[in-house]
C-alpha positions in Angstrom: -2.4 -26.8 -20.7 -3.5 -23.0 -21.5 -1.1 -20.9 -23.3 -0.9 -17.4 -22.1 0.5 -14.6 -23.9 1.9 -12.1 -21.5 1.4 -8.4 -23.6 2.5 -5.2 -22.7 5.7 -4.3 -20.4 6.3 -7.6 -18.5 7.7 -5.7 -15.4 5.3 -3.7 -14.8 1.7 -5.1 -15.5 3.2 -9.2 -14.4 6.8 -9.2 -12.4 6.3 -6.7 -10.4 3.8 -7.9 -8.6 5.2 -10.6 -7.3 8.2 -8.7 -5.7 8.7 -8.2 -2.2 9.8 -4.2 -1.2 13.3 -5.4 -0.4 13.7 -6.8 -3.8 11.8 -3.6 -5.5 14.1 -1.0 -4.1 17.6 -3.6 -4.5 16.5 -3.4 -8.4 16.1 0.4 -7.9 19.6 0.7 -6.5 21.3 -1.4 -9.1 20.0 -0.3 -12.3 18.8 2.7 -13.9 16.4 0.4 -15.9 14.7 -0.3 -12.9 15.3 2.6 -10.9 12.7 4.5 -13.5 10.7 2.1 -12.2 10.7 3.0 -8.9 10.4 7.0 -9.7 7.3 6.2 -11.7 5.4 3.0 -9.7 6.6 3.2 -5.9 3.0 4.7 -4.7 1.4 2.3 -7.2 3.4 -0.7 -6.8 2.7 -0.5 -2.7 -0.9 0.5 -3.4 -1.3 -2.7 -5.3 0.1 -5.0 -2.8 -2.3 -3.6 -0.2 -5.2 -3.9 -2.5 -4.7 -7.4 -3.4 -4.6 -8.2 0.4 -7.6 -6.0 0.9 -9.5 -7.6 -1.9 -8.8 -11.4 -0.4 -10.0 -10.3 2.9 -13.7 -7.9 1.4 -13.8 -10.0 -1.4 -16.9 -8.5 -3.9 -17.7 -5.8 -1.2 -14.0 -4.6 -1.4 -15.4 -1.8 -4.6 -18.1 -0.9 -1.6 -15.3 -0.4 1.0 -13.3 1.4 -1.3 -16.2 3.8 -2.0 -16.6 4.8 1.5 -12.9 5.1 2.2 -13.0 7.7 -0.3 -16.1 9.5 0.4 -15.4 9.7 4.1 -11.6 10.4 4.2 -11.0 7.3 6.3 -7.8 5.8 6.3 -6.1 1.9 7.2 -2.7 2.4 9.3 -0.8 0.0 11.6 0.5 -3.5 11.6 -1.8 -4.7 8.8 0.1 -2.1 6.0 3.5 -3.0 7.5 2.7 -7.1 6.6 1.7 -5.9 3.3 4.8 -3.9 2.7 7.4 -6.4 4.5 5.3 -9.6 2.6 4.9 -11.3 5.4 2.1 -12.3 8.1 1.2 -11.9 11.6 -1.1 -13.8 13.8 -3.8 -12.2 16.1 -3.5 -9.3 14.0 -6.6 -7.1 12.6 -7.4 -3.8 10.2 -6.9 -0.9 11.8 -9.5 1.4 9.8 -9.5 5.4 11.4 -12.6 7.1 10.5 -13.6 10.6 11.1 -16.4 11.1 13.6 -18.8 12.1 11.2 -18.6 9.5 9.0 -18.8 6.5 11.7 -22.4 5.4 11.3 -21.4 4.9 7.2 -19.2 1.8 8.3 -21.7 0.7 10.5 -23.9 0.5 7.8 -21.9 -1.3 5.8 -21.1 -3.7 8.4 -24.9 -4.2 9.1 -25.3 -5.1 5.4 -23.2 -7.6 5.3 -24.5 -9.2 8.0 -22.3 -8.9 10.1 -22.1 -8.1 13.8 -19.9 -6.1 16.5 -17.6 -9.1 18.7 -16.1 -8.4 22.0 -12.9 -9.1 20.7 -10.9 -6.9 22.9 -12.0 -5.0 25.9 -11.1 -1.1 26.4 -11.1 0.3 29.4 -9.6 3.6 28.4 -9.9 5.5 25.4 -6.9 7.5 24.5 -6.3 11.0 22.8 -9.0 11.6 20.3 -10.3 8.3 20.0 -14.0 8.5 20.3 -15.0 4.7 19.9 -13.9 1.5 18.4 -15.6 -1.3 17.3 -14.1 -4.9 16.5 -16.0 -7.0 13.6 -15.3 -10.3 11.7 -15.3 -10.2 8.0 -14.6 -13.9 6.6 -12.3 -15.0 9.8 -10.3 -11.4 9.4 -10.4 -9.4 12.2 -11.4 -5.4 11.4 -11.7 -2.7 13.5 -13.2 0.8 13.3 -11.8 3.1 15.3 -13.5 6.5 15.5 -11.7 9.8 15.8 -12.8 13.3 16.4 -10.5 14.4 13.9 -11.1 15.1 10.1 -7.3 15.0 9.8 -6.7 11.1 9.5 -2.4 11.4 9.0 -2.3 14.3 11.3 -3.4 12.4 14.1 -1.1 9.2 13.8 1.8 11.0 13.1 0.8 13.1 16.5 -0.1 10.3 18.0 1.1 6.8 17.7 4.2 5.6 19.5 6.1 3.6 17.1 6.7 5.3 14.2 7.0 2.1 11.8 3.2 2.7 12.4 2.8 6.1 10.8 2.0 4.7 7.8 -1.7 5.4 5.9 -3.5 4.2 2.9 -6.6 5.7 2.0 -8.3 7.0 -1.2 -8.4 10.2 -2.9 -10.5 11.1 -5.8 -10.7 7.4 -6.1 -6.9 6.9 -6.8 -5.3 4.8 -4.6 -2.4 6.5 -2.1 -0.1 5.9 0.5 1.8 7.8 2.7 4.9 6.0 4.1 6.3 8.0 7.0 10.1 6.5 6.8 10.4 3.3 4.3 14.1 2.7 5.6 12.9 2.0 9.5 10.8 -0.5 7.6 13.5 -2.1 5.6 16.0 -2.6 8.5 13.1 -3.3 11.1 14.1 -0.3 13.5 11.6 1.1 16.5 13.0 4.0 17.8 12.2 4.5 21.3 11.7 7.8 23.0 9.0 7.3 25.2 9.6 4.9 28.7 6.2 4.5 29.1 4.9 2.7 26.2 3.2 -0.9 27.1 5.7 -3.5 27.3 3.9 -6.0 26.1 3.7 -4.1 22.8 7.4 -3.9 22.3 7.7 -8.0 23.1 5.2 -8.1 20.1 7.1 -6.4 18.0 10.7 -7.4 19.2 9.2 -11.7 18.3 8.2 -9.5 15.3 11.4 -9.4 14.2 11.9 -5.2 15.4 15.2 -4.3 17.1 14.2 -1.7 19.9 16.4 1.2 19.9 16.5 4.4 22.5 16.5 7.9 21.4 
C-alpha cells in the first residue's frame, strides 16, 4: 500500500473536488469558513469540474482544444455544462461547442487531425437564427458538435436566443484562464424551466421533464 501525504490546504487542492454544487454552496451557507471558499473558488471550483469531464472525453488533445477555444472565442453551452454542474449524466447527449463563423474551418482542422470524420448523427432541416452550420463528430464514443454562428458574440447570442434559460450557461477561455458564466445558478439548484414561450418543441420539454425539470409558465 502507497502512503500519500496530502500537502497544502486540504479543501481546496483535494475535498473540493469531489463535491457536488449542492454540497459546495450548503457549506457556503453554513459556515463562514467555507463561505470564503465560495467568494474565492466558485468560478474555479465549476471550471474544474468541467475540465476534468472535458479532459476524459479529448484526452491528450484536450491542451489542443483548449488552445483553439481560446484563440477563437468559442464557447461550450447546453445540457453537457448543466451534467457537469448538477454531477450527474444523461444519455444521447453531446457537446454543444458555438464557434464564430470565422473561426469554423480551425475545428475542422482539428477534427481532421485526429482522424476523425463528420457522422450523420442528426438531420437538420432548418437552421434557426444565426446558426450558419453544424457539424456532428465522434471523439472516443462522445458525441460533439460544432455549431457555427455568424456572431462574434458567443453569450450574446444564447442569452438572445435559447429557450430554456437553465441553458444560458457558457464556458469558454480567456487569456487562457478558464471561465464560466452561469446565467441563474438557483434555477439550476431547484431544477426550474421557466416557460414563456408556447411554441417550444414538446418533445424537448419531455426530455427535460424525465430529466428531472419541473416546467413552470411565465
Amino acid at each position: 500500500m502507497t502512503d500519500f501525504i496530502l500537502q497544502g490546504d486540504l479543501f481546496k487542492h483535494h475535498i473540493i473536488q469531489h463535491l457536488n454544487l449542492n454540497t459546495y454552496i450548503d457549506l457556503s451557507l453554513i459556515s463562514k469558513y467555507y463561505n470564503q471558499y465560495y467568494n474565492m473558488y466558485f468560478n474555479d471550483y465549476m471550471c474544474d469540474i468541467i475540465i476534468y469531464r472535458l479532459k476524459l472525453i479529448f484526452g491528450t488533445t484536450y491542451d489542443i482544444f483548449k488552445l483553439l477555444m481560446n484563440d477563437s472565442g468559442a464557447i461550450i453551452t447546453g445540457s453537457f455544462i448543466i451534467q457537469c454542474l448538477l454531477g450527474v449524466k444523461w444519455e444521447n447527449t453531446d457537446i454543444d461547442v458555438f464557434v464564430p463563423l470565422a473561426c469554423d474551418d480551425l475545428f475542422v482542422d482539428f477534427c481532421k487531425s485526429l482522424k476523425i470524420k463528420e457522422c450523420d448523427r442528426m438531420t437538420y432541416d432548418v437552421l434557426l437564427g444565426k446558426i450558419v452550420d453544424i457539424k456532428d463528430y465522434y471523439i472516443n464514443e462522445h458525441a460533439l458538435q460544432f455549431i457555427t454562428i455568424d456572431d462574434t458574440n458567443m453569450i450574446d447570442f444564447i442569452n438572445d436566443d435559447f429557450d430554456f434559460d437553465i441553458c444560458k450557461n457558457a464556458f469558454y477561455y480567456n487569456q487562457f484562464k478558464p471561465k464560466i458564466d452561469i446565467y441563474d445558478i438557483k434555477l439550476l439548484l431547484y431544477k426550474f424551466i421557466f416557460i414563456k414561450d408556447e411554441t417550444i418543441n414538446d418533445k424537448r420539454k419531455r426530455k427535460y421533464i424525465e430529466r428531472g425539470f419541473k416546467m413552470i409558465k411565465k
